[in-house]
Steps between C-alpha positions, in 0.01 A plus 500: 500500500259734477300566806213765656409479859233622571421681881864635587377542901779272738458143273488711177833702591704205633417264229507746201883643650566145535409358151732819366767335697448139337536719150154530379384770359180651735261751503310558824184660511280679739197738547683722769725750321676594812648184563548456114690782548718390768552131369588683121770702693621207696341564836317255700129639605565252809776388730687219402871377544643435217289595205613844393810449425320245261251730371758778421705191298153385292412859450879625423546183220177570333369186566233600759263756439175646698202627405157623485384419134346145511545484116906455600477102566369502141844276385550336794461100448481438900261689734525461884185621704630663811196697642392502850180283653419693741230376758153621413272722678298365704587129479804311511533387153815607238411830321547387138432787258889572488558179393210514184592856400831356477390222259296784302775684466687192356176420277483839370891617413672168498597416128612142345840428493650323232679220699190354664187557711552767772550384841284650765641450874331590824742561756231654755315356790194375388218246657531160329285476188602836343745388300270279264304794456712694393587274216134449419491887461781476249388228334150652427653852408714278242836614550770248458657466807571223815435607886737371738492558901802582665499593835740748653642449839656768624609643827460871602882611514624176313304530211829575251655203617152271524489588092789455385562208726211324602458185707301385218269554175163380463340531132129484508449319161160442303376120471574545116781363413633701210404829685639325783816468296502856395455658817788292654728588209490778531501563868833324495633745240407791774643301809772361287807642760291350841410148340875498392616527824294208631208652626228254571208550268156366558243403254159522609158554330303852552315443817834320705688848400267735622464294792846506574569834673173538669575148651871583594405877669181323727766247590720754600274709687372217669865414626509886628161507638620145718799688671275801567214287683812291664631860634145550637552194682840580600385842626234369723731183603853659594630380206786606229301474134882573368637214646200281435539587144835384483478187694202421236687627181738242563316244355521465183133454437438840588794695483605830653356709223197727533496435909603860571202570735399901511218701412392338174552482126336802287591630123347432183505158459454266799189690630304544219620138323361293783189682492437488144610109498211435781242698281611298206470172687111584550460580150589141426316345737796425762457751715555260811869422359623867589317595819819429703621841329223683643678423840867570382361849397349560806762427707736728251273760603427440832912544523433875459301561757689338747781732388263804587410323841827414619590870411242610716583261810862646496381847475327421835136409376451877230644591201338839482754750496807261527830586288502133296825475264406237179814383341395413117176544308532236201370155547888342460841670523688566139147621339318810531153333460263594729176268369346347804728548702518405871740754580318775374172377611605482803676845548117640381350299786710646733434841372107377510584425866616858569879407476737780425668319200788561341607261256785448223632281237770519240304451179143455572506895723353661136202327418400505872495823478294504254260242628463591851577901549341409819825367610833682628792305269863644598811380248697295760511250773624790759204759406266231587674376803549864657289488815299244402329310822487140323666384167394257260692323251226367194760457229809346531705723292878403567551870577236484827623130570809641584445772703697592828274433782751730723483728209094537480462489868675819525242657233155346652289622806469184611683178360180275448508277156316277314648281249257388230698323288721299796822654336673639787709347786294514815780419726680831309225725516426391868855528602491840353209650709208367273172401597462227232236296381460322154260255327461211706826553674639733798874572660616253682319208367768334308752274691 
């Protein structure tokens, strides 16, 4: 088929390379030439595993192009929204006007196609509602063509894999049932290779679908925010949150996922998804449903500044003027996105603090730089550790997880280290020299 997506940021990327892959024929488009540029040429204007080697395949067959000119989805018979909703200023509600410039664009170059009404499929984050006005906007501006939601699920540094392989697909369809029948037609056409291989697909009407992955990331955070207050707990009891987590993840009702305690979840989506679904709820009037999210996002953030705290305690009470190593910037390990993230906040508040900071990170170290100039970034784990007076560990990179204690002792001024993630052996570390101290946990603990 013929397809346009439209926003070619991380969803627009992924899903356009992957669509290329599944043998459509795609044309991505976005208002930034630079990474129009990059994408054209096969480059990824972000870090993730994987997709390159995809692009350069799309790009290289002629079956996935990028560009600027909006009037190039013109032939397309399928066109995926794939803009960022941001949060707004000021309030905690989704920043739509992505999303409707989007459909303007679609209203304004999108041309009839010969084998049936266009098909018009949001793929972004959007608060629940959106969806049927988007088709009311088409339907007034007359243009022949179904809206379908279709929410994306993806996983910073699984995203290839989460596309062309999902867990499952959920089609948003209109109550109409030969629009309904349109829209799933052809959605089936584009998915044709992950439906054949048995993945489940779900049937819902508009609202369920954009419901869907606002519901599943404030379950997850939830589950993270638990583990994080049970680490407080653990802290201030003499208990192991690690071993906690594990002793609870064994039932099957709760499972061991998401119970990695540490210094809190940050990036693009979780933050800003759970706040726009609580301003949503008190649009409609159900404001009362959501409040427990108010308290999973404060205990997400409160996460950071016990970081900075505990930082201080080991430095003996002041930070000013103490050598503090940060191992990784990025808000998870395998993605150089830096978007509210606890790591990075947190290296800033020790520099607020009057830390001597000197941080790294293997693919996040650029656009710190360019966001906080403020902030000494070195290119590896041994710059940073080089007479450093206390480390800290904030993304579990594989590369940091498996450091030689012996190895950084003999770099550091003094062998004091914070583990923010709980991704290191304490007994190790310990044995090695270490003053250690995690997330709910300490040396020694464990039996």
């Amino acid at each position: 088929m013929r397809i346009s997506v439209i926003g070619c940021g991380y969803l627009g990327a992924v899903h356009a390379a992957c669509m290329a892959d599944f043998g459509h024929e795609v044309v991505g488009v976005d208002v930034d030439p630079e990474k129009v540029a990059k994408l054209a040429a096969g480059v990824p204007s972000f870090h993730e595993p994987g997709l390159e080697p995809l692009l350069r395949k799309g790009v290289d067959s002629g079956d996935l192009t990028f560009t600027t000119d909006k009037a190039a989805i013109a032939e397309a018979r399928v066109h995926f929204i794939a803009v960022g909703t941001p949060q707004r200023g000021g309030s905690y509600a989704a920043d739509l006007s992505y999303v409707w410039t989007a459909v303007d664009d679609i209203l304004t170059h999108a041309r009839p196609q010969s084998d049936g009404p266009l098909v018009i499929v949001g793929k972004s984050t959007v608060p629940v509602g959106t969806a049927q006005a988007i088709a009311d906007r088409v339907a007034e501006a007359g243009l022949d063509a179904v809206v379908v939601w279709n929410p994306e699920f993806l996983r910073e540094g699984f995203a290839v894999q989460d596309t062309l392989t999902p867990d499952r697909v959920v089609y948003g369809l209109p109550e109409d049932g030969v629009a309904s029948g349109v829209a799933r037609t052809a959605l089936d056409e584009v998915y044709a290779p992950i439906l054949e291989a048995g993945i489940p697909r779900l049937l819902v009407n508009y609202p369920t679908a954009e419901l869907v992955k606002v519901a599943a990331n404030s379950f997850l955070a939830t589950k993270i925010s638990f583990i994080n207050s049970m680490a407080e707990l653990c802290d201030a009891a003499g208990a192991d949150v690690s071993r906690l987590a594990e002793a609870i993840g064994h039932d099957d009702r709760i499972g061991p996922k998401f119970l990695q305690a540490g210094i809190g979840f940050g990036g693009g989506c979780l933050p800003k998804d759970i706040r726009a679904f609580m301003a949503r709820a008190g649009e409609l009037g159900v404001d009362q449903s959501l409040t427990f999210l108010r308290e999973v996002d404060s205990i997400n953030m409160r996460r950071r500044d016990h970081a900075v705290e505990l930082a201080s305690t080991m430095a003996g009470g002041r930070l000013v003027g103490v050598k503090v190593a940060v191992l990784g910037l990025t808000f998870k390990p395998d993605s150089d996105d830096v978007r509210d993230s606890p790591a990075l906040d947190i290296a800033g508040r020790l520099w607020g603090r009057g830390a001597n900071v000197v941080a790294t990170d293997p693919a996040g170290a650029h656009a710190v730089r360019a966001l906080r100039p403020d902030l000494q970034i070195v290119d590896s784990a041994d710059e940073a550790l080089d007479g450093a007076e206390l480390v800290m560990l904030l993304t579990a990179w594989k590369e940091y997880v498996a450091i030689d204690p012996s190895h950084a002792k003999s770099l550091v001024a003094m062998p004091r280290v914070i583990d923010g993630r709980n991704v290191l052996d304490p007994q190790r570390w310990t044995d090695a020299g270490w003053d250690y101290r995690g997330m709910g946990r300490r040396a020694g603990q464990s039996v």
